[in-house]
C-alpha positions in Angstrom: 79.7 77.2 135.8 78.3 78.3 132.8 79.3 82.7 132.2 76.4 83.1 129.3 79.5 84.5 127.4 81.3 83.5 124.0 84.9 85.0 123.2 84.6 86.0 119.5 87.7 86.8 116.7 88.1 88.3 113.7 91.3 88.0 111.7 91.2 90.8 109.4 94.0 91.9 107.0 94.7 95.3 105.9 97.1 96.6 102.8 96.9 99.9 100.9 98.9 102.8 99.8 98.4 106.7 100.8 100.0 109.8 102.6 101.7 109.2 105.9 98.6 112.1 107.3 96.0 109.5 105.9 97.3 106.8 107.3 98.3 107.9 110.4 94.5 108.9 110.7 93.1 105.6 110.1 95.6 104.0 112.7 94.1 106.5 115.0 90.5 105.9 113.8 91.1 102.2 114.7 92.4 102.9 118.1 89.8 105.2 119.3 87.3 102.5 118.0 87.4 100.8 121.3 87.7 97.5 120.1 90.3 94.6 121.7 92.8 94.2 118.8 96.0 92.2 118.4 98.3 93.2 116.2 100.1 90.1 114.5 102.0 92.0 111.7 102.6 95.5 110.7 105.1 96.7 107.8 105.0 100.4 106.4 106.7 101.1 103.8 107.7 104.0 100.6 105.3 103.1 97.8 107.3 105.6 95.6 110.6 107.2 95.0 109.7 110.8 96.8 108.5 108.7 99.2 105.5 110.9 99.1 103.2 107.7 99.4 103.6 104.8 101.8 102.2 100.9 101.4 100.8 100.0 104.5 100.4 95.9 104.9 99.2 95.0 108.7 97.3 91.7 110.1 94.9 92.1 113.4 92.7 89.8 115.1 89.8 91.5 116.9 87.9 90.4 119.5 84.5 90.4 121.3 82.8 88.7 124.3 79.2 88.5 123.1 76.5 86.8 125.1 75.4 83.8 124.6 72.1 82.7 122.7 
């Protein structure tokens, strides 16, 4: 029995640098998004010596049931 239904994924891969406020905004962003996510990797770490910027490196799959055409 056929659903009408296709499971759909996204790998998507993220890496930058900013203030611990700015990217603890975007994770929250991303949350709130309502999407289904999977997190497959996720490394934060200082970008500088005061530590006053952090390199953010993370790889998610995202998915979707979309109806079928």
């Amino acid at each position: 029995m056929s659903s009408g239904l296709s499971l759909q994924c996204w790998p998507v891969t993220v890496s930058l640098s900013g203030s611990d406020v700015s990217l603890r905004n975007l994770l929250e962003r991303m949350e709130a998004d309502g999407m289904l996510m999977h997190t497959k990797s996720f490394e934060m770490h200082p970008a500088s010596a005061g530590r006053k910027l952090l390199d953010l490196d993370m790889e998610l799959w995202y998915y979707n049931l979309a109806r079928g055409g």
